[in-house]
matplotlib code that plots the C-alpha trace (Angstrom):
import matplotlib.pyplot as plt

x = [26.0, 23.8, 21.3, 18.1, 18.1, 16.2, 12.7, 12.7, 10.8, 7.8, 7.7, 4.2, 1.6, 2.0, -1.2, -2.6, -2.9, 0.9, 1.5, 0.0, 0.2, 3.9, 4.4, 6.4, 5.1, 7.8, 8.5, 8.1, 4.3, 4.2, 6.5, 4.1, 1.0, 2.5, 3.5, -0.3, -1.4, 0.9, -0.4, -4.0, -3.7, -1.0, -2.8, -6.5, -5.8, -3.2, -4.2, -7.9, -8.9, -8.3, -10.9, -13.5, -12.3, -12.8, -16.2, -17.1, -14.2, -15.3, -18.6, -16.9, -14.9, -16.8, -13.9, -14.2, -13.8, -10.9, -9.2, -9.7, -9.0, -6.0, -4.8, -6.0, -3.8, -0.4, -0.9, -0.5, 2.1, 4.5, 3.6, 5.1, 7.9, 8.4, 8.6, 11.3, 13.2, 13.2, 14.3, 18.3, 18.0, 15.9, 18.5, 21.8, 20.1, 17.6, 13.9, 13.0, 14.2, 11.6, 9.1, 9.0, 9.0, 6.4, 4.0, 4.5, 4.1, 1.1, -0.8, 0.5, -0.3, -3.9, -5.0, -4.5, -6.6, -9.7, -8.0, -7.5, -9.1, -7.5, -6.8, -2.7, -3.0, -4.9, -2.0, 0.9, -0.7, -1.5, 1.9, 3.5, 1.4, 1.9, 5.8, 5.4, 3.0, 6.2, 8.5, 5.9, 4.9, 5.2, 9.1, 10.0, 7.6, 8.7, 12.8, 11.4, 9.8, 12.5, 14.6, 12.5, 11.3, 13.2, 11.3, 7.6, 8.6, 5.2, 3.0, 4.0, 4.1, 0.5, -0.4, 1.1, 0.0, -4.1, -2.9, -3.4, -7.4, -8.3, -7.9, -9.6, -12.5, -12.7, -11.0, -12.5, -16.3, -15.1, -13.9, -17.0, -19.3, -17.7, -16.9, -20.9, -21.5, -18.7, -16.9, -13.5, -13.2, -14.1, -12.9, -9.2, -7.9, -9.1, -7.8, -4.0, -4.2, -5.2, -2.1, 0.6, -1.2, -1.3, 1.6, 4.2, 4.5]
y = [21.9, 21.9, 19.6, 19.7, 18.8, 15.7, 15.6, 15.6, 12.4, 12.9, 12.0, 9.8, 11.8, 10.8, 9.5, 12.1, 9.2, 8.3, 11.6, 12.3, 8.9, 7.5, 4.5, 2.9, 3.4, 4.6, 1.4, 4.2, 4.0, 0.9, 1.4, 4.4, 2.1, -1.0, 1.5, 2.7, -1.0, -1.4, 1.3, 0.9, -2.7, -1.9, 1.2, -0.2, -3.3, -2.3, 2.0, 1.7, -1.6, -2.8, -0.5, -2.4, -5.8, -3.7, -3.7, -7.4, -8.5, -6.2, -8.2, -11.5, -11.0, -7.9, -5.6, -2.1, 0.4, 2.4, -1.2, -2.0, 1.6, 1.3, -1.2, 1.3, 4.2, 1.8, 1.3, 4.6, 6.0, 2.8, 3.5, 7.0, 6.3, 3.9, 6.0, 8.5, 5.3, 3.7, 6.6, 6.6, 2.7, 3.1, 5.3, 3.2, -0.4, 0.2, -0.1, -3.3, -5.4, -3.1, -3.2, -6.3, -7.5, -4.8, -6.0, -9.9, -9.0, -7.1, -9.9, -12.3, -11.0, -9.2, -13.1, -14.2, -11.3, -13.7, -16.0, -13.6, -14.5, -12.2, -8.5, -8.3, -10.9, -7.9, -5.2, -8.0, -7.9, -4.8, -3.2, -5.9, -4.9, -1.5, -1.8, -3.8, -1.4, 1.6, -0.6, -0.6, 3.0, 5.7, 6.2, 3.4, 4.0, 7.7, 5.9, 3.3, 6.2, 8.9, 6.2, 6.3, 9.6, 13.1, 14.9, 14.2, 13.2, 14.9, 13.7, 10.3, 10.2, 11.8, 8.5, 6.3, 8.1, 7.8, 4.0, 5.2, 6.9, 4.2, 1.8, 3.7, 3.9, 0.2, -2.1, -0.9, -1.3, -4.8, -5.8, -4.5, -6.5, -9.1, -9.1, -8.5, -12.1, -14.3, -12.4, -12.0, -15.6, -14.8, -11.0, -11.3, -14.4, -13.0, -9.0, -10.4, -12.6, -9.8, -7.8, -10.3, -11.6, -7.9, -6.7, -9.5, -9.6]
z = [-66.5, -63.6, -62.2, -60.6, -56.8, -56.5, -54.7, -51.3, -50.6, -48.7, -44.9, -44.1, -41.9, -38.4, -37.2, -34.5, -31.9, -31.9, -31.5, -28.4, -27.0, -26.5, -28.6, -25.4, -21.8, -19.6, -17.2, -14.0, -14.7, -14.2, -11.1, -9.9, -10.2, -8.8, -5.5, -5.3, -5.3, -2.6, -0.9, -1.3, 0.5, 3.3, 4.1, 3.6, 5.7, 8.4, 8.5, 8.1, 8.1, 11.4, 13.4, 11.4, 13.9, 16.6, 17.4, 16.7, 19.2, 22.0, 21.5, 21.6, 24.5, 26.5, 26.7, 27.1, 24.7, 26.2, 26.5, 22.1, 21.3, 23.1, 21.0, 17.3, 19.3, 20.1, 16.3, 15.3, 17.7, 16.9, 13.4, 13.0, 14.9, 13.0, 9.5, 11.3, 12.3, 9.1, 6.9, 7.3, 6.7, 3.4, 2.6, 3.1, 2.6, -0.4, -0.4, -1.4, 1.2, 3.8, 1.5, 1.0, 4.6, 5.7, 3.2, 4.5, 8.1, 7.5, 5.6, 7.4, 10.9, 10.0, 9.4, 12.2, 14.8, 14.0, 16.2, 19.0, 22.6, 25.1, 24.9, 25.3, 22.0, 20.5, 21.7, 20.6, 16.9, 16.4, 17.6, 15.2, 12.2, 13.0, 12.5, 9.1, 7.8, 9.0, 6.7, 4.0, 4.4, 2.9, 3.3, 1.5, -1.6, -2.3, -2.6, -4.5, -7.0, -6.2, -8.3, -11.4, -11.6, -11.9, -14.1, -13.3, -10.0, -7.9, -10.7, -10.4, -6.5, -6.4, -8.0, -6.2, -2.7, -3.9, -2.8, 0.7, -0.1, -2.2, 0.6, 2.9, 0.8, -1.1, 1.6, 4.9, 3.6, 2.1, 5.5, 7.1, 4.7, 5.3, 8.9, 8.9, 6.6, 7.8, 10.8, 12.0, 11.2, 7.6, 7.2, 8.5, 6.7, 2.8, 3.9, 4.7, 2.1, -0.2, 0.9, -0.1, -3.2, -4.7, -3.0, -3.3, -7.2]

ax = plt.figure().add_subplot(projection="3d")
ax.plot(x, y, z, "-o")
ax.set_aspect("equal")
plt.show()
């Protein structure tokens, strides 16, 4: 005597949404757009935002402008050095601990150039803000995502690099609006502060 297979039983439709969308967010999105934050006020405060205290302290003080552009070029050359020295570290010590530390130094030092009255005051800050924003920089955010991504790796590191662009094009014209309304006195304190309130968490 044989029997009929029973009915398969029918499997519900998957709603077209949940099957585009994933139902859980890979936790390296989150990483990837916590690194662009990062980015966006490291690089917006200490890469592009410091020209725009330039001008208003040569007209406080009457330097010259070889003498403040001195101080945005001593930025930038102790800043790449800085990325080729901190590679090897990144690499034996973990990320984090340079990360962390380049963001605070940044912030912390970029509120206090309001308070500047003498040019080798200017150099001293901005050579020390130029080696926390090398700890923050770019080196340490590709380990940090280098850890959580393998397969979508350049996708996710494309987001987190638009950090750099986006503050270059929101934080400098903040700083200059407000440099314009408050000064340096206004201007300097909020953009570090900015740095370690959305970096630090």
């Amino acid at each position: 005597m044989t029997t009929e297979p029973l009915p398969r039983p029918l499997r519900p439709r998957t709603p077209l949404a949940s099957r585009i969308l994933p139902t859980r967010l890979f936790y390296g999105w989150y990483i990837a757009l916590g690194c662009a934050a990062m980015m966006m006020v490291a690089g917006g405060v200490g890469y592009y935002g410091l020209a725009v205290f330039l001008e208003p302290l040569q007209e406080e003080h009457g330097w010259s402008n070889s003498a403040v552009s001195g101080a945005t070029s001593m930025f930038f050359l102790i800043g790449g050095i800085m990325g080729a020295v901190v590679g090897p570290y990144v690499d034996r010590y973990g990320p984090r601990m340079f990360q962390i530390v380049g963001v605070v130094m940044t912030g912390a030092l970029a509120m206090f150039i309001g308070g500047v009255s003498a040019l080798w005051q200017l150099y001293l800050l901005y050579a020390l803000i130029a080696v926390g924003n090398g700890l923050a920089s770019a080196v340490s955010i590709n380990a940090i995502m280098s850890r959580w991504w393998v397969r979508r790796r350049a996708k996710a590191m494309s987001i987190s690099a638009t950090g750099i662009s986006l503050g270059g094009v929101i934080l400098t014209p903040l700083g200059a609006w407000m440099v314009d309304k408050g000064g340096i006195a206004l201007a300097a304190p909020v953009l570090g502060g900015a740095v370690l309130v959305v970096a630090l968490p």
